[in-house]
N, C-alpha and C positions, 0 to 999 in steps of 0.2 A: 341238809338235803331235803326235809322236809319243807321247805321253804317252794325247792326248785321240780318236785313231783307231780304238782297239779298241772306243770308248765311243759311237759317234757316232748307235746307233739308240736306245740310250737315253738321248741328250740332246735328241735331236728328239722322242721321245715324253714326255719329260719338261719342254716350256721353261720349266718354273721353277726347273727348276736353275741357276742363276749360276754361271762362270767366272771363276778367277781366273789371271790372266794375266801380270797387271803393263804390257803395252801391246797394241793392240790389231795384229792379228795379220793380216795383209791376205790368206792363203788361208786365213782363215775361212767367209767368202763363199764361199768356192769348194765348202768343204765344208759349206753348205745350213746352216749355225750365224748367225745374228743377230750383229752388234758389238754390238745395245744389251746380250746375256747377260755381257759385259766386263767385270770388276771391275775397276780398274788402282788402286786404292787401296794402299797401301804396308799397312797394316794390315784385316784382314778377322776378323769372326766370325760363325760358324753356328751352327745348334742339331744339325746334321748334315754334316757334310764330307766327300765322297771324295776319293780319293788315290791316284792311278794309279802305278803304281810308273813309275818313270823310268829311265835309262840312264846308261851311266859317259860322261864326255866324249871323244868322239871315236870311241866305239863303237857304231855304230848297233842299239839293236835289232831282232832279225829277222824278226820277225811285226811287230809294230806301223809298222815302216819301209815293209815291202812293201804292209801296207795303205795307208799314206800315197802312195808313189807309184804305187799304181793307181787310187786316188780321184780324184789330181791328173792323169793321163793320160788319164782320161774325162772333163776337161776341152776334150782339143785334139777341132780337125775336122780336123786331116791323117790322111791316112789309107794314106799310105806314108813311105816312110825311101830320100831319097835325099841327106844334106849330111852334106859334114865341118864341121866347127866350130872356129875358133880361137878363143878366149877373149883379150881384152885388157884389159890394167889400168888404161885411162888413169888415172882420178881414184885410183884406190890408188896407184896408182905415187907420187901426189906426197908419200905419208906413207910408204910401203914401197918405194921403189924397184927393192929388190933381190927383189922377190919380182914382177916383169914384166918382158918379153922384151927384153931391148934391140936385138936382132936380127929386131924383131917383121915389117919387110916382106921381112926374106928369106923367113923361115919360110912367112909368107905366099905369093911366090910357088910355092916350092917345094911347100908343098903344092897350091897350083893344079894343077901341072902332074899331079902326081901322081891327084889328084883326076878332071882333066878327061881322060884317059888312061884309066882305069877307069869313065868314063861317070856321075861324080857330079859337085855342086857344090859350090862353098866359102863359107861365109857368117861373119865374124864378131860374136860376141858381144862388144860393147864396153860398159863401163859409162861413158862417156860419147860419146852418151847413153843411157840405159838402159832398155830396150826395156820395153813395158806387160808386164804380168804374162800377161797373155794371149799377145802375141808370143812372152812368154821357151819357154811350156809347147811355144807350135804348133813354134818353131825346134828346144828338144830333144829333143821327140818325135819330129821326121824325121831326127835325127842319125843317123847309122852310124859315125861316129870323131868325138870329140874330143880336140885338143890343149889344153892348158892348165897356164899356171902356179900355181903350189901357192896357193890361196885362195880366196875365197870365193865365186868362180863358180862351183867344183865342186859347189855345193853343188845344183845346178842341173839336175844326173847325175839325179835326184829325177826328173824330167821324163822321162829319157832309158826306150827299152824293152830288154828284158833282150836280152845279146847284143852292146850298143852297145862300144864302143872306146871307153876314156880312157885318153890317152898324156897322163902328168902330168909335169911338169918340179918336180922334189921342192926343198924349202929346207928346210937343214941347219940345225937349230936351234944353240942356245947350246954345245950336245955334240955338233955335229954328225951326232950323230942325226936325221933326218926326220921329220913328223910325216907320221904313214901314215892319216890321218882319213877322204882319201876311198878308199884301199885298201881300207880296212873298209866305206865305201857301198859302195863298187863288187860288193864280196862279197857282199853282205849280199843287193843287188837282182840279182843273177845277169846284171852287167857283165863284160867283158873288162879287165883293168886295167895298164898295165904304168909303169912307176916311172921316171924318166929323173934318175940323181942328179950331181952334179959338186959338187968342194969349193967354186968358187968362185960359187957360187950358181945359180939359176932367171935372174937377168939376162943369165948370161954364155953360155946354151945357145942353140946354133947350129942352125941347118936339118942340118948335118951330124949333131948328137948326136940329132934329133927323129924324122928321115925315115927311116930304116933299119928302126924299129919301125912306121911308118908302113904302109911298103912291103909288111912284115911282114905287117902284119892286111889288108893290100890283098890278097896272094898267097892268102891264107885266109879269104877272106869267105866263102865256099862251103860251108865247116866251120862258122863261127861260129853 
């Protein structure tokens, strides 16, 4: 989609322009584009083709990103930011184990405490079950901190408004290296973002390795 947002008043002034997609793409609606415009054909041909330039993977483009999460944010009706956020893996966890908390209701308390202390609330985002698209937008638009393990919830940040906290818990690929994909969102949309890494993975991070940067952005909300 970020390919298709810098484009968006000249595809509404034009709807005979077709869409090739490959599947159809559920905040399309959101962004006032029709599914029937969808091509999902594996082979396509035109007598005229645009071609929006696109982006490296994992690196968000910077204009066309920022458009996309404030199209999606004039979505929500909340209209303040009072929750932290934990993010949980149930149903990945059973293919990816080691990329969800396994410490998930400590962390859980502890950020309560933390939370209810500084006069916010705690809510998680769990993918099972997984909340309407609508809930997902209203829940990260009122975030002030997320916590979350490295995957595809982050992706979620999209929603979040600039300034917001993500304390991620990083998984160390095949080089031990991390993939820094939502570092680069987080930048890109003018998040806070801080890295939580450990060798033996995202499962085995404790409330002890989580809260300290917690507490951190809690001390500094004032600044943020």
């Amino acid at each position: 989609l970020v390919r298709l947002v810098p484009y968006l008043s000249f595809l509404k002034e034009n709807p005979q322009v077709m869409i090739f997609m490959g599947y159809h793409h559920p905040f399309l609606s959101l962004l006032g584009i029709s599914q029937d415009r969808v091509i999902t054909s594996n082979r396509v041909r035109g007598k005229l083709v645009y071609m929006p330039a696109g982006g490296g993977c994992g690196n968000s483009p910077v204009f066309s990103t920022q458009v996309l999460s404030d199209v999606l944010r004039r979505q929500s009706i909340t209209p303040f930011r009072d929750t932290f956020i934990l993010i949980e893996r149930k149903q990945a966890a059973k293919k990816t184990k080691n990329r969800s908390f396994k410490y998930h209701d400590q962390i859980l308390a502890a950020l309560q405490n933390v939370a209810t202390a500084a006069g916010f609330r705690v809510e998680v985002f769990s993918d099972d079950p997984l909340p309407s698209l609508n809930q997902t937008i209203d829940m990260f638009t009122r975030a002030v901190l997320v916590v979350s393990p490295h995957g595809a919830g982050g992706a979620n940040m999209l929603f979040a408004q600039p300034g917001t906290v993500l304390i991620e818990a990083l998984h160390p690929g095949p080089s031990l290296h991390p993939n820094l994909c939502f570092a680069s969102l987080a930048q890109t949309l003018g998040l806070r973002y801080h890295g939580v890494f450990k060798n033996s993975g995202v499962i085995e991070c404790t409330e002890d390795d989580l809260m300290p940067s917690v507490r951190f952005f809690v001390r500094n909300l004032s600044r943020l």
